[in-house]
Every structure is written in C-alpha cells, then in structure tokens.
C-alpha positions, 0 to 999 in steps of 0.5 A: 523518489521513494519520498515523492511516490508516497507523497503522491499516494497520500494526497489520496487519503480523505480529509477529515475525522481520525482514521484507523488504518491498516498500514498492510505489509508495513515494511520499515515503518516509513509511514508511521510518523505520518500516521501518528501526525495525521492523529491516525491510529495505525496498525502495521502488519507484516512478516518481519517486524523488528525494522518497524518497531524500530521506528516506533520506539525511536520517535515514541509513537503512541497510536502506532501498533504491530502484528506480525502477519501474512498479508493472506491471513489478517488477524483482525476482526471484520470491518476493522478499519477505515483505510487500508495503505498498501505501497508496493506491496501487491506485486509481491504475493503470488495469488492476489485473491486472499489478500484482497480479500482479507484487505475487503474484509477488514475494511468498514464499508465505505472504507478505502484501500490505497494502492502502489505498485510499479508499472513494469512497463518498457519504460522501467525495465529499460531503467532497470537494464541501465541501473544493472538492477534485476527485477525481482523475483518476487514481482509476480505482477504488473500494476495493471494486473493489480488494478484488474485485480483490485477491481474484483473486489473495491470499487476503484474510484481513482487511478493515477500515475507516478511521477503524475507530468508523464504518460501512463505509458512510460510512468515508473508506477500506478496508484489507485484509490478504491472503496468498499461497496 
C-alpha cells in the first residue's frame, strides 16, 4: 500500500524539464531513486539522516544530496527549489505555520508542493482499532487540518484521495498539489 500512495502522490509531479526538489522530511530515502530516474536533482531533509544516506550510497546516487534539518528552519537560500515532496510528513509537526512557511519560502514562484497525510476519518481509525494499531502520537493533524493549512500559504490546485475508487469519506489519505503564487 505504501508503494500505491506514492505512486499516486507522484502522478502529480509536472511533466517536463529537470526539477530540483525538496524532498522535506525525507525519512528513509524511498523516493531517492525515483528522483535520480526522473534526472531530478534532490535534496532530502530531515532530522535523522543515517537511514537515507544509506540509500544513496547503496545505489550510488549522484544528484541526490542530505541536510540534516528542522522542517521549521530550512537551510537554504530563497526560491531554491521547483518541487517540494512532502508524504506523511505535515501530520507530524505540532504548529504548521513555520514549516509552511519555511516550504513557501524556498519554493521558486510558480513552484509546487505536493502533500500526503492520512485522513484520520472513522474509516481509518476503525482499521487502526482492527489492526491493534494506536494512533500515533505525534499525529497532531487530520488531512483536512492540513489542506486548510496549506491553503494559508499555496494556492491549492489539486486534491484527491488514496486509494482514488473510494470515497473521500471513508479514503485512508488526502494528497494535494498546491503552488506558489
């Protein structure tokens, strides 16, 4: 399923020339490959970087680079970057405001941020209940608190839901497409 979502989230990236992307709290470094295949050059931030660089070494990724950073406190000049990658990211910071702005910040004008988050509907908690899974407690926000969010800053230009044949009512999570004005 993790696989699916992102495949879903990058259907969303635009077409066309070399991108340089922001791929914010980067994680484990799933999307690196994928960046590197697109000839994107990417940089992945976040806290903890060992599990990352694992995966740049491993398949010898040129164009591929870390910065080990608080999502809150880029370390990068202005305008930066054409894409910005955020997957199940957003939920986790407490106050949404520094990192949005930080993530506007850095983004060229014209330049996108993609977003996942989970729905945190009935829906998945039920599944979570079935599962014997807690939510975690560094979810502080529900996709639909993010997209109202992210609307403060982005001009959101896309929204849709994972897996895409169900309703938005009962979908596992939210992704969106929004752009700097």
């Amino acid at each position: 399923m993790n696989w699916a979502k992102l495949a879903s989230l990058w259907s969303m990236v635009p077409p066309g020339r070399d991108l340089k992307v922001l791929d914010f709290a980067c994680g484990n470094g799933v999307m690196f490959p994928t960046w590197e295949a697109q000839g994107a050059m990417a940089v992945g931030i976040d806290l903890h970087v060992t599990a990352a660089d694992r995966v740049r070494q491993h398949f010898h990724l040129k164009k591929v680079h870390l910065a080990q950073a608080e999502g809150g406190l880029l370390p990068f000049p202005g305008e930066s970057f054409d894409l910005a990658f955020a997957a199940s990211t957003l939920e986790h910071f407490p106050g949404l405001k520094s990192p949005l702005e930080e993530i506007r910040r850095v983004l060229r004008r014209g330049g996108q941020m993609l977003f996942l988050c989970p729905n945190e509907n009935r829906f998945y908690n039920w599944g979570r209940r079935i599962a014997g899974y807690e939510k975690p407690a560094d979810h502080y926000h529900s996709a639909d608190e993010v997209l109202t969010m992210v609307k403060s800053f982005f001009q959101v230009e896309e929204v849709s839901c994972f897996p895409s044949w169900v309703p938005s009512l009962i979908s596992i999570y939210k992704m969106g497409r929004a752009v700097k004005r």
